[in-house]
ChimeraX commands (.cxc) that place a marker at each C-alpha (Angstrom):
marker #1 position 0.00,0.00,0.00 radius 0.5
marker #1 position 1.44,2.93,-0.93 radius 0.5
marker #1 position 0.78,6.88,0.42 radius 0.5
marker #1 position 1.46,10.23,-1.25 radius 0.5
marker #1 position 2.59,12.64,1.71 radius 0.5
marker #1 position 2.98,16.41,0.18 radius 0.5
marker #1 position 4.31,18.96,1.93 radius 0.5
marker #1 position 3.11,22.63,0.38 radius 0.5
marker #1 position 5.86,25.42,0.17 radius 0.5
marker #1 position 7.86,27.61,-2.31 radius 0.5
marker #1 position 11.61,27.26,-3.46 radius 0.5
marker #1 position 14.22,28.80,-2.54 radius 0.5
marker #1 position 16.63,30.12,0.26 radius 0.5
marker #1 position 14.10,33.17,0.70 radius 0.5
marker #1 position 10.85,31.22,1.79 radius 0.5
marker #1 position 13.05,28.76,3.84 radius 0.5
marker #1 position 11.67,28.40,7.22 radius 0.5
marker #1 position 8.82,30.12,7.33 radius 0.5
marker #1 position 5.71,29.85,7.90 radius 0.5
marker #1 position 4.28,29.41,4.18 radius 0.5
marker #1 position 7.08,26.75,4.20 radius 0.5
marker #1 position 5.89,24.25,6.94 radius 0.5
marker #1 position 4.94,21.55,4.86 radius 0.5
marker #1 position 8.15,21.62,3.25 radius 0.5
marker #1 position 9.31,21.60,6.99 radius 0.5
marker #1 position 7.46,18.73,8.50 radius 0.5
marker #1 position 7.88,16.33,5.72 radius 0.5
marker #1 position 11.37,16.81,5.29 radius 0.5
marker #1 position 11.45,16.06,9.21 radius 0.5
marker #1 position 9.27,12.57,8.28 radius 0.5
marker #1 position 11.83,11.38,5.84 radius 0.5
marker #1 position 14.68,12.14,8.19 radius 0.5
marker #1 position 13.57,10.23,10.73 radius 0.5
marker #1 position 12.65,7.44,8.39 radius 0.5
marker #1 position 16.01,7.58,6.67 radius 0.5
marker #1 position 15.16,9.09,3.64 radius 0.5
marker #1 position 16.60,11.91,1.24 radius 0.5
marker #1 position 15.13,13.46,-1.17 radius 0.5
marker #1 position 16.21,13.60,-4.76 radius 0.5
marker #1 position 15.07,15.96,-7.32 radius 0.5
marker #1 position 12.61,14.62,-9.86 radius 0.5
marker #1 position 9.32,15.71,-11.95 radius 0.5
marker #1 position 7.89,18.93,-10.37 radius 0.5
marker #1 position 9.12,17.64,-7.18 radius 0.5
marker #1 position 12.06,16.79,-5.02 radius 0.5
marker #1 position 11.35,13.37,-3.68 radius 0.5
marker #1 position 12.20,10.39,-1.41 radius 0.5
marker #1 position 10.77,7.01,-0.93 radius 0.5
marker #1 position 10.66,6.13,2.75 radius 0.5
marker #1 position 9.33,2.58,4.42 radius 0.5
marker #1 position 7.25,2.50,7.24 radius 0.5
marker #1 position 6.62,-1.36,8.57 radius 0.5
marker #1 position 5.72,-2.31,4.95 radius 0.5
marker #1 position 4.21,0.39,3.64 radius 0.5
marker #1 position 5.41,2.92,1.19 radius 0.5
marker #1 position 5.52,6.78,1.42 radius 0.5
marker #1 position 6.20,8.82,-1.62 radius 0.5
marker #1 position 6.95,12.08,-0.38 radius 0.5
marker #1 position 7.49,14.93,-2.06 radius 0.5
marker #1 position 8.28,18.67,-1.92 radius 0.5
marker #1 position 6.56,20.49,-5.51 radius 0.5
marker #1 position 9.07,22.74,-6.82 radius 0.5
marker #1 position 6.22,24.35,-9.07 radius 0.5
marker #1 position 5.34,27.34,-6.14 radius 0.5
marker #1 position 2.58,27.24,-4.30 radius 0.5
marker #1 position 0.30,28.10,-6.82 radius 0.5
marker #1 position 0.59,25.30,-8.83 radius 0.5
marker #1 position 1.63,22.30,-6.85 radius 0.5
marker #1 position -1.78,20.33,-7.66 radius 0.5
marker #1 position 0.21,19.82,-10.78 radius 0.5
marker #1 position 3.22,17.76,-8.81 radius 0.5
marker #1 position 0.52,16.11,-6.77 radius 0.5
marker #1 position -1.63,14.44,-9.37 radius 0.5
marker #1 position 1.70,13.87,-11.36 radius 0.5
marker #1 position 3.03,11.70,-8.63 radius 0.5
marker #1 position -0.41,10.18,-7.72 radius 0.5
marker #1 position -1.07,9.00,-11.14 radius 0.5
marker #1 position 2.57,7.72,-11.53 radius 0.5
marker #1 position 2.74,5.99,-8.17 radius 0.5
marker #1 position -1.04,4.60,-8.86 radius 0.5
marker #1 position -1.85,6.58,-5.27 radius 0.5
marker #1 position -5.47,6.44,-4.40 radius 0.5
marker #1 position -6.96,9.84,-3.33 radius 0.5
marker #1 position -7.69,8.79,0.45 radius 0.5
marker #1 position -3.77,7.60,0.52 radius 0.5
marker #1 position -2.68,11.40,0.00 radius 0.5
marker #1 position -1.46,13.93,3.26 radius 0.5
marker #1 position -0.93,17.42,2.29 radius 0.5
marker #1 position 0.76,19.68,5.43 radius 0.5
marker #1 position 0.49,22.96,5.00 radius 0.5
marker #1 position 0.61,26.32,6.76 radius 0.5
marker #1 position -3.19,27.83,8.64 radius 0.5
marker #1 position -3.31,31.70,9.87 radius 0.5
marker #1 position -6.73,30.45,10.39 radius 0.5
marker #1 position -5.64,28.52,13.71 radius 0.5
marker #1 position -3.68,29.35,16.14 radius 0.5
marker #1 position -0.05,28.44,16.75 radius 0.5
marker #1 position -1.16,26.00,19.50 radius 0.5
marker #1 position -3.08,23.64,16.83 radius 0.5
marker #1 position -2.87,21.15,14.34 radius 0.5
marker #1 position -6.09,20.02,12.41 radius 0.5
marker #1 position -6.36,17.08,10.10 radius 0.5
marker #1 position -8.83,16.64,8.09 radius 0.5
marker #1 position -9.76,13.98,5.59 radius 0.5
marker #1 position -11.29,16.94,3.46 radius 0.5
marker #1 position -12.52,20.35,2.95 radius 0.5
marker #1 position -12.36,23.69,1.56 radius 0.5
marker #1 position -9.17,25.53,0.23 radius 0.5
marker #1 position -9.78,28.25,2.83 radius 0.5
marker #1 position -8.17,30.74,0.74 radius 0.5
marker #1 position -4.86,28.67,0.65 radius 0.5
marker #1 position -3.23,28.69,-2.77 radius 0.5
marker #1 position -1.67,25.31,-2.89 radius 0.5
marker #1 position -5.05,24.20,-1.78 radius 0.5
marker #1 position -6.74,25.70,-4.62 radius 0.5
marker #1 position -4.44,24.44,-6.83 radius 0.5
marker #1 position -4.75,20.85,-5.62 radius 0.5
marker #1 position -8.59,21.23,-5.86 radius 0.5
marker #1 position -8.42,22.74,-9.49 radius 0.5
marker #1 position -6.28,20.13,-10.79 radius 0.5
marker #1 position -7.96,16.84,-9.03 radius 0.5
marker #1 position -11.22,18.20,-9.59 radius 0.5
marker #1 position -12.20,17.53,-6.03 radius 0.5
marker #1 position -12.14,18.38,-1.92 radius 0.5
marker #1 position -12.00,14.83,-0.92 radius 0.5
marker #1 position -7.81,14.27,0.04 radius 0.5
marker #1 position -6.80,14.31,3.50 radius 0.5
marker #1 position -4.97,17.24,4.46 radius 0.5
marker #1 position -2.98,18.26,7.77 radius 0.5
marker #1 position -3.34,22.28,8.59 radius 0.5
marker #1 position -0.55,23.36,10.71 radius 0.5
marker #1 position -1.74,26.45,12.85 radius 0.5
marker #1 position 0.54,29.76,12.42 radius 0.5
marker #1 position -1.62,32.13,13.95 radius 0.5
marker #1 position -2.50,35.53,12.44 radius 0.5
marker #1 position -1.04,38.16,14.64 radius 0.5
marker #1 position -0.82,41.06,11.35 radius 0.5
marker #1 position -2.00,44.03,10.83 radius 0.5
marker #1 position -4.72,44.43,8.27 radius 0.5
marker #1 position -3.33,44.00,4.66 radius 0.5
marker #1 position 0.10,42.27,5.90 radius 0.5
marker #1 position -0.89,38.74,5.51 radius 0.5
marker #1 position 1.27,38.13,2.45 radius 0.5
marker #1 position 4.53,39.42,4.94 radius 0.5
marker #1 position 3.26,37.49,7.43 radius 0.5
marker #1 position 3.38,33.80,6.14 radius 0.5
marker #1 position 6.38,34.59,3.98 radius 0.5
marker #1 position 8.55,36.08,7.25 radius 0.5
marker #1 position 9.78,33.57,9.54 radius 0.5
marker #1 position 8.89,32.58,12.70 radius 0.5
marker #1 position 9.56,34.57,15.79 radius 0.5
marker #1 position 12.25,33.29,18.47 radius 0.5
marker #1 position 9.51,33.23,21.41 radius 0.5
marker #1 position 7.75,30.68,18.57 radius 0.5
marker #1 position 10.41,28.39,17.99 radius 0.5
marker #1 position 10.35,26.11,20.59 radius 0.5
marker #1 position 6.53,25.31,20.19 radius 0.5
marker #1 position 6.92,25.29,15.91 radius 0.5
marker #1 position 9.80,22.32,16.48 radius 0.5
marker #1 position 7.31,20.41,18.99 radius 0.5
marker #1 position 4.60,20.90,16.55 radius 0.5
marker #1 position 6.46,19.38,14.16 radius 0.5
marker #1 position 7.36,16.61,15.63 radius 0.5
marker #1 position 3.71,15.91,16.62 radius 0.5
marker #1 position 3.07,16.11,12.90 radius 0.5
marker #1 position 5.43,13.74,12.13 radius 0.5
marker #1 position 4.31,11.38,14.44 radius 0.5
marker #1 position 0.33,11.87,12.64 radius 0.5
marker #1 position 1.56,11.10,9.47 radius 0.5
marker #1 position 2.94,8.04,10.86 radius 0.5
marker #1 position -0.22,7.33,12.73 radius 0.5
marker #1 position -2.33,8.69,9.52 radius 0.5
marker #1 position -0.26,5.68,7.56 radius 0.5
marker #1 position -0.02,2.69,10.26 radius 0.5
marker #1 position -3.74,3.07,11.65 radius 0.5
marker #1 position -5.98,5.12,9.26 radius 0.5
marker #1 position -7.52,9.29,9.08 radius 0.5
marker #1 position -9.79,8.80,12.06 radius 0.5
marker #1 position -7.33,7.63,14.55 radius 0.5
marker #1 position -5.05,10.55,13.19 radius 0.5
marker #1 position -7.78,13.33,14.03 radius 0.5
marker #1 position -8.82,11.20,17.24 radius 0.5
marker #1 position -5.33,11.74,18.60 radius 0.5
marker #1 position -4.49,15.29,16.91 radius 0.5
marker #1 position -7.21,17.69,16.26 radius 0.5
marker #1 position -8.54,18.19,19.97 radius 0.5
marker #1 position -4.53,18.96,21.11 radius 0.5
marker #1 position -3.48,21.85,22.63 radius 0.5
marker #1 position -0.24,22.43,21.99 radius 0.5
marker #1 position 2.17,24.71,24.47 radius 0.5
marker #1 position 5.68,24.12,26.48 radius 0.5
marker link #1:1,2 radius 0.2
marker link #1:2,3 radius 0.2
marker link #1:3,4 radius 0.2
marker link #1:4,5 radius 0.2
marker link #1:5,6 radius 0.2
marker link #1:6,7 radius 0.2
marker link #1:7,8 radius 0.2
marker link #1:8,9 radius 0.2
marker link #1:9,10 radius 0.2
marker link #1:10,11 radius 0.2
marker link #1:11,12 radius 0.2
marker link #1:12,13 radius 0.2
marker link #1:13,14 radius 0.2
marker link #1:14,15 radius 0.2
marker link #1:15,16 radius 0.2
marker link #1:16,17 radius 0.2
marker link #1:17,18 radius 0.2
marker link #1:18,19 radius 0.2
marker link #1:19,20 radius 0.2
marker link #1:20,21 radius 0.2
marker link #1:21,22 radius 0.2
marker link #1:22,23 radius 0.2
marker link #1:23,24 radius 0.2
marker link #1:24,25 radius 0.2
marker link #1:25,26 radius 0.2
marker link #1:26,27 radius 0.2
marker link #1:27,28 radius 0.2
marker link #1:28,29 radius 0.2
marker link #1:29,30 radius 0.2
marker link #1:30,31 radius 0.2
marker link #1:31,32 radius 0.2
marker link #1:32,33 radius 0.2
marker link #1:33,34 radius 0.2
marker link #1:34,35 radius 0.2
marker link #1:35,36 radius 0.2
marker link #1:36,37 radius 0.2
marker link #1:37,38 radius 0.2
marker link #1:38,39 radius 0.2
marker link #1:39,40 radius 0.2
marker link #1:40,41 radius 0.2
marker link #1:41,42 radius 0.2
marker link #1:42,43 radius 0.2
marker link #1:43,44 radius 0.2
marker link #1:44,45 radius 0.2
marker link #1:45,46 radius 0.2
marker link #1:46,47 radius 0.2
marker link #1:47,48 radius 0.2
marker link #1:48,49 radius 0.2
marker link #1:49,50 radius 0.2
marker link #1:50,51 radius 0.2
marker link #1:51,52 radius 0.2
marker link #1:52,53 radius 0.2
marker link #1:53,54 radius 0.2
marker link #1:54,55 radius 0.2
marker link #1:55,56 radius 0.2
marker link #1:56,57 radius 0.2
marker link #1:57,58 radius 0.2
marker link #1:58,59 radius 0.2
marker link #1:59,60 radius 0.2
marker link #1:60,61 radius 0.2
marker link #1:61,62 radius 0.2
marker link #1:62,63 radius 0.2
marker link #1:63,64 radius 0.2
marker link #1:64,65 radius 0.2
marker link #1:65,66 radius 0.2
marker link #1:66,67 radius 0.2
marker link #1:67,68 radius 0.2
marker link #1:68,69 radius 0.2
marker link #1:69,70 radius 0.2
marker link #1:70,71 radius 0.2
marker link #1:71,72 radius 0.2
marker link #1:72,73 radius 0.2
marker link #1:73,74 radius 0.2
marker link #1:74,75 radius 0.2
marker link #1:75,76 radius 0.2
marker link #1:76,77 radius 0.2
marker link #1:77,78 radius 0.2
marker link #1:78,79 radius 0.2
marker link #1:79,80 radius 0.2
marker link #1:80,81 radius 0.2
marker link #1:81,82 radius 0.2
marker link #1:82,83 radius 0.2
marker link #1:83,84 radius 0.2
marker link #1:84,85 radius 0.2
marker link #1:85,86 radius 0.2
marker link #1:86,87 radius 0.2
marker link #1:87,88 radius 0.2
marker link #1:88,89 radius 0.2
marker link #1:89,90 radius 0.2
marker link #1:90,91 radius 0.2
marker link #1:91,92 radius 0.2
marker link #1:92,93 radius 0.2
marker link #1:93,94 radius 0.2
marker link #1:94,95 radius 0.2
marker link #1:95,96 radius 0.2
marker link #1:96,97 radius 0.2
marker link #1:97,98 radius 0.2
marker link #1:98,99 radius 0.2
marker link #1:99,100 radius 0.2
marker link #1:100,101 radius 0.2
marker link #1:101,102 radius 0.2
marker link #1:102,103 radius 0.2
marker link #1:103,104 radius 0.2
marker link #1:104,105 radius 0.2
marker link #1:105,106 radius 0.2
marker link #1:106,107 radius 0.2
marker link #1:107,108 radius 0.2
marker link #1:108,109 radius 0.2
marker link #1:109,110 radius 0.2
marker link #1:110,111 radius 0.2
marker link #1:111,112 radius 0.2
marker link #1:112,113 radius 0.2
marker link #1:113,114 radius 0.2
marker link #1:114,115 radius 0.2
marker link #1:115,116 radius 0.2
marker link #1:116,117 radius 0.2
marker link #1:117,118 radius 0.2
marker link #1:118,119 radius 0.2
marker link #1:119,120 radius 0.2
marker link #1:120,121 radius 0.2
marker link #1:121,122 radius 0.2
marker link #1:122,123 radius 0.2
marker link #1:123,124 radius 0.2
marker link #1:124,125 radius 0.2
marker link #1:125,126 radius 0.2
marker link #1:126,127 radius 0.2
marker link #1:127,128 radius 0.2
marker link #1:128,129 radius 0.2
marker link #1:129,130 radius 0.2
marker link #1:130,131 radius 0.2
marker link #1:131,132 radius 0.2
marker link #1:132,133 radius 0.2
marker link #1:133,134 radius 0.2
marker link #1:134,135 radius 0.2
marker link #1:135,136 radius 0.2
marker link #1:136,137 radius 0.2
marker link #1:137,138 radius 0.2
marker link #1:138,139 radius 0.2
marker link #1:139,140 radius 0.2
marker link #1:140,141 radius 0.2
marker link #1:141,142 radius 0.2
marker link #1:142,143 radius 0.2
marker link #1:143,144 radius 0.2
marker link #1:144,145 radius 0.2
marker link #1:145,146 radius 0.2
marker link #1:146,147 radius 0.2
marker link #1:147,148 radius 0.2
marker link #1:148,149 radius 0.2
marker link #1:149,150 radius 0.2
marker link #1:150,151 radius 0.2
marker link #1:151,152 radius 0.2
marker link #1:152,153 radius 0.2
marker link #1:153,154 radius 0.2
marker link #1:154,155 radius 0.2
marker link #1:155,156 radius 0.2
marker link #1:156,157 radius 0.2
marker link #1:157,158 radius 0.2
marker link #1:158,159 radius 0.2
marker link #1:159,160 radius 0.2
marker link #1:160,161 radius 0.2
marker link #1:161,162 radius 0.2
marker link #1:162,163 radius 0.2
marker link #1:163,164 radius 0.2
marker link #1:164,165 radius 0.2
marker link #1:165,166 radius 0.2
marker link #1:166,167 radius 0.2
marker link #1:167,168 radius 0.2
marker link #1:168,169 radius 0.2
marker link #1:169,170 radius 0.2
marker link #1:170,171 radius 0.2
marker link #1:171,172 radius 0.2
marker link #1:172,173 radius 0.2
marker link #1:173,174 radius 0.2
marker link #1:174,175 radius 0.2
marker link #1:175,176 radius 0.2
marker link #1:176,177 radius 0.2
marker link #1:177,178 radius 0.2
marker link #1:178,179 radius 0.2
marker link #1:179,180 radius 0.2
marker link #1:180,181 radius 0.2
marker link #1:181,182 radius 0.2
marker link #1:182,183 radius 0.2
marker link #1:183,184 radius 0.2
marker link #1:184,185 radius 0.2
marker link #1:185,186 radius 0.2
marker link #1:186,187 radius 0.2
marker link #1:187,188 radius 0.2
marker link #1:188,189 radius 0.2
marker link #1:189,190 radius 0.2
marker link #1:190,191 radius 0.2
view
């Protein structure tokens, strides 16, 4: 059985670390811990990672934000990934920093890579992990905001977060959505 785990984000030493970048964050922090590396490849950089028997594809789109449902149903279609087998992390200003939501679907909220995905798969239905970064901007910065990096008072709880969102995926892939959410979504996370 094999699982498509996307993490959303944009190229290049400017967006590194922050908080549009998360995905790109967490999943690289899945396929370290599962011994992976990523390779560059079609629309993506990529690694193949085990976990007891089953198979992660995970990838990082190198299209930008805006267009990375084109890397995703690339790689589903040439990995033969079913929809329900697919975990896209991204970045939320719509939660707060102490929360991580997982849904199995739902709307783009606004969220570019989102509405790409949805655009090119033609549907809502793919499991998706939102990784709260608050929204503490003044009116019109929002754009600065997820592009800047995180603050130094955030740090601590933005690596705990993502190690909690490693350990969903993992969950997501060994034991199935609901027991993912069940363990995940009612969290509060803090130091």
């Amino acid at each position: 059985m094999k699982f498509l785990i996307v993490g959303l984000g944009n190229m290049g030493d400017e967006y590194a670390h922050t908080r549009h970048n998360i995905g790109f964050d967490v999943v690289n922090a899945f396929i370290l811990k599962h011994n992976g590396s990523l390779k560059s490849d079609r629309h993506a950089y990529k690694a193949e990672v085990k976990i007891k028997g089953k198979t992660c594809i995970c990838i990082l789109p190198t299209t930008y934000m805006n267009l990375s449902g084109k890397a995703v149903k690339y790689w589903m279609d040439k990995e033969k990934i079913d929809l329900s087998n697919i975990m896209v992390v991204l970045d939320d200003i719509a939660l707060p920093l102490e929360k991580l939501r997982i849904r199995p679907s739902g709307s783009d909220a606004g969220h570019n890579g989102l509405t790409s995905i949805q655009e090119v798969l033609g549907t809502t239905d793919y499991p998706r992990m939102r990784f709260g970064v608050g929204n503490e901007y003044p009116k019109g910065r929002q754009a600065d905001f997820v592009l800047g990096k995180w603050k130094t008072s955030e740090e601590p709880i933005v690596k705990l977060k993502i190690e909690k969102s490693v350990s969903a995926i993992e969950t997501f892939v060994l034991q199935g959505i609901a027991t993912a959410m069940n363990q995940t979504n009612n969290q509060t996370f803090s130091l």
